[in-house]
N, C-alpha and C positions, 0 to 999 in steps of 0.2 A: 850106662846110665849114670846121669852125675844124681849129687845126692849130697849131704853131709853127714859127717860122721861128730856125734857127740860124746865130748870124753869131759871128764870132769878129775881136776887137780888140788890140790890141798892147800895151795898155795901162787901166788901172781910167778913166783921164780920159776918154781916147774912147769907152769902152765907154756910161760914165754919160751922155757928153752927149746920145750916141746913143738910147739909154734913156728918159731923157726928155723930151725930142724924140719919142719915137714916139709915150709916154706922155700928153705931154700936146696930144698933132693927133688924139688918140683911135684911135691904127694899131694900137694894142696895149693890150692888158687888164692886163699886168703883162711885167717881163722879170727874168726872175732871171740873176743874173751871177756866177760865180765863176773860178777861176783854173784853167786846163789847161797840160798841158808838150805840146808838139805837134810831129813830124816831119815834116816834109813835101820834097818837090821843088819847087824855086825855081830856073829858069834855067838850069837843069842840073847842080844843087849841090845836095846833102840838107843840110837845115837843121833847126833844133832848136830851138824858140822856146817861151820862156814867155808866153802868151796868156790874156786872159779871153774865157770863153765865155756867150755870151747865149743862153738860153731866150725867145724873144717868142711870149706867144702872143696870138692875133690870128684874125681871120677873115680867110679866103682872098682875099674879094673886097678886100683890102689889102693884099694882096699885091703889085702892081708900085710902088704909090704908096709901098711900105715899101723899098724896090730904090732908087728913085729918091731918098727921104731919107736911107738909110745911105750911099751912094753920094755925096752932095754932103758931109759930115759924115766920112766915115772915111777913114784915114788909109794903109790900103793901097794900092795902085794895083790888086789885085784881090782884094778881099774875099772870103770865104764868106758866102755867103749862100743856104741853102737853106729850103722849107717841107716839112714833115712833118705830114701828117694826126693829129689825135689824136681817139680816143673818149675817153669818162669821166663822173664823176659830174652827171648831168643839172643840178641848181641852178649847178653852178661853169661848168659851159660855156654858159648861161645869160647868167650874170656875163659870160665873154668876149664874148660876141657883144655885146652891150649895149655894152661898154667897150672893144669895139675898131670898129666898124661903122658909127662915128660919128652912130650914136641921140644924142640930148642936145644936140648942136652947133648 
């Protein structure tokens, strides 16, 4: 199943190094990144953080290998990190599987 997996970084540095890093172990077909304001519970304190958010999208069966690379490289002590199923246009999910599945390698 392809899908994307969203992770959220605290910063554009870590987000990118993350990115390609995934990009370039072939764990991810592309990751688009941009800026989110995010609320959340931390420790028993509501917090308010400006964070980038990554789109990776990727095939599923890369999925723990991708857990395991954001997880040595990021800079939380408890990331987000979830996958989400995606449908869509046949040639482009095509494209993902190819380029995240590690065909080519």
């Amino acid at each position: 199943m392809l899908g994307i997996v969203y992770i959220t970084a605290g910063n554009m540095e870590n987000a990118s190094q993350i990115a390609r890093e995934l990009v370039s172990k072939r764990l991810a077909a592309c990751v688009n990144m941009f800026p989110v304001s995010s609320v959340y519970r931390w420790k028993e304190e509501i917090e308010e953080d400006n964070e980038i958010a990554m789109f990776v999208k990727t095939d599923s069966s890369r999925f723990e290998e991708i857990i395991r690379l954001v997880k040595s490289l990021h800079t939380y002590e408890m990331p987000a990190i979830e996958f989400w199923g995606i449908e869509g246009e046949r040639e482009y999910l095509d494209w993902v599987h190819v380029n995240s599945s590690g065909e080519g390698d």
